[in-house]
DOTOR-452078 format. One record per residue (C-alpha): chain; z, x, y; residue in three letters. Coordinates in pm, 1 decimal. Each point is the difference from the previous one (the first is absolute). Example, Ala and Ser with C-alpha at 12.3 -4.5 7.8 and 13.67 -1.06 7.14 Angstrom:
2
SEKOL, kette, zz, xx, yy, rest
SEKOL, A, 780.0, 1230.0, -450.0, ala
SEKOL, A, -66.0, 137.0, 344.0, ser
//
This chain:
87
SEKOL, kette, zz, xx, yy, rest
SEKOL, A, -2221.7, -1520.0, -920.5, unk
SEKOL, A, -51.2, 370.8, -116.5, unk
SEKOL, A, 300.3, 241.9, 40.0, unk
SEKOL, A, -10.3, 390.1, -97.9, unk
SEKOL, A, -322.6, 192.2, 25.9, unk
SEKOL, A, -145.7, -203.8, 290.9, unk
SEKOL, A, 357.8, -24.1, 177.2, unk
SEKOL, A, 33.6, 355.2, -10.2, unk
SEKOL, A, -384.8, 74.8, 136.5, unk
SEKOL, A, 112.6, -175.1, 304.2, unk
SEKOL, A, 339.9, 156.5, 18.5, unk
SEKOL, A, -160.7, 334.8, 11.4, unk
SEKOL, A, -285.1, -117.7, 247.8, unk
SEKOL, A, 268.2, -99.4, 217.3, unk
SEKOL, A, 147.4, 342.2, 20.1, unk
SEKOL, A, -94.1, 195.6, 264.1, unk
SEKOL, A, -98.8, -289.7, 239.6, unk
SEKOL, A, 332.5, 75.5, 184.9, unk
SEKOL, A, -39.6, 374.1, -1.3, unk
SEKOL, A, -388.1, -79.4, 143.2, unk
SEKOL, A, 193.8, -239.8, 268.0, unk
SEKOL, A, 279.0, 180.4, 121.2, unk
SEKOL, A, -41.6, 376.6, -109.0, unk
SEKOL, A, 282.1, 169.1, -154.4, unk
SEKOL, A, 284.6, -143.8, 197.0, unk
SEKOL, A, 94.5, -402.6, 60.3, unk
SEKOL, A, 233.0, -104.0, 217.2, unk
SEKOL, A, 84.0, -317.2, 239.3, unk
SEKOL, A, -91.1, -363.1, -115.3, unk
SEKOL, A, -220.8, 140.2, -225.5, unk
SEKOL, A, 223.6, 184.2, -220.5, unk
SEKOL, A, 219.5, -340.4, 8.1, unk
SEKOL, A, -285.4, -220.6, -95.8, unk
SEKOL, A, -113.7, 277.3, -251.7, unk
SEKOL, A, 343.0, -21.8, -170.2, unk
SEKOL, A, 11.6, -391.1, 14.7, unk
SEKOL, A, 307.2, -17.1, 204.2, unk
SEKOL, A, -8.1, -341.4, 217.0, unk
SEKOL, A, 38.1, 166.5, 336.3, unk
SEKOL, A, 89.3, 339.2, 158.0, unk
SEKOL, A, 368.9, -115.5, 36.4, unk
SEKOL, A, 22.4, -39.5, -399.0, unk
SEKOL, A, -171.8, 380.7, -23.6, unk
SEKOL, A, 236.0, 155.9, 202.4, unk
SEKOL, A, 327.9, -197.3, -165.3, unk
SEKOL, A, -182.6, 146.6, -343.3, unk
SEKOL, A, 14.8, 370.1, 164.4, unk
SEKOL, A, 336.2, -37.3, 89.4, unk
SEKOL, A, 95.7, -136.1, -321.1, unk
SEKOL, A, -177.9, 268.3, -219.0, unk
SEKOL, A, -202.5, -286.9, -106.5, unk
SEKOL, A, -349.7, 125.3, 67.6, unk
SEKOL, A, -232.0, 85.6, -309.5, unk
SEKOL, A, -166.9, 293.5, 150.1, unk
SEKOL, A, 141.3, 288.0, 193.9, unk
SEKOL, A, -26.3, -65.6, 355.5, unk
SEKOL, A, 63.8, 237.3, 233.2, unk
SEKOL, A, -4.1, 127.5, 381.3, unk
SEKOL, A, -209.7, 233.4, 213.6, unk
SEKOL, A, 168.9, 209.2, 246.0, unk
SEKOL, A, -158.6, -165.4, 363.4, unk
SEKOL, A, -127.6, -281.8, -113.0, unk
SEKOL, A, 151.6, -368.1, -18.8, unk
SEKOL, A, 56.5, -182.7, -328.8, unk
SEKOL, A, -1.0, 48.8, -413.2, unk
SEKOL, A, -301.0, 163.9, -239.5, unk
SEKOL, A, -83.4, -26.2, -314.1, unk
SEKOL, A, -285.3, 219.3, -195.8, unk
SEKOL, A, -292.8, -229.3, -33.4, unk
SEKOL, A, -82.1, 110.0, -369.5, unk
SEKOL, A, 412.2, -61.7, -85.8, unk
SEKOL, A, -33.1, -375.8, 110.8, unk
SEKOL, A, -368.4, -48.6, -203.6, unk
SEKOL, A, 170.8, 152.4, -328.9, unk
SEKOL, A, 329.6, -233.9, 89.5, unk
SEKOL, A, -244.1, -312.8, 30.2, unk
SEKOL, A, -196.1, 98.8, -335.9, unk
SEKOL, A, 295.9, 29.5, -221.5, unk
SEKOL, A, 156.6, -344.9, 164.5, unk
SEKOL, A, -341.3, -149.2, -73.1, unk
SEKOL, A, 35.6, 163.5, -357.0, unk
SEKOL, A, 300.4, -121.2, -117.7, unk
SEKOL, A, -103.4, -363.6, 123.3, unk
SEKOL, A, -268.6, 2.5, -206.3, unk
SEKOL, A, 211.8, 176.9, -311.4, unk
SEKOL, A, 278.4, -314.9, 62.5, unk
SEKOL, A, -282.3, -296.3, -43.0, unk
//
């Protein structure tokens, strides 16, 4: 199994996948599945809590919680990082 260089090739051609996906902004069940939270009801208990690992936020008019795309891609790399740097 190869670690380091080849891990981090695929890391970085993952980036920008959800930016190409969503645009800039992510919201709904796929900013829960994005973050791994089990279900929408777990995302929302995080946001109340202060628990969520991005900055989410609201838009005046419409219904629910954002996050910037890129913020949740560079939140994913360094989780995937610091995996790898613990094995």
């Amino acid at each position: 199994m190869t670690h380091g260089k080849d891990d981090q090739q695929i890391t970085q051609g993952k980036r920008g996948e959800l930016l190409a996906e969503f645009g800039p902004l992510i919201s709904g069940k796929h900013l829960t599945k994005a973050l791994g939270f089990p279900s929408q009801q777990a995302f929302r208990q995080a946001v109340r809590r202060g628990t969520v690992p991005v900055k989410v936020f609201e838009i005046a008019g419409r219904r629910g919680k954002f996050a910037l795309t890129e913020e949740v891609e560079c939140w994913l790399t360094r989780l995937s990082s610091a995996t790898e740097e613990k094995t």
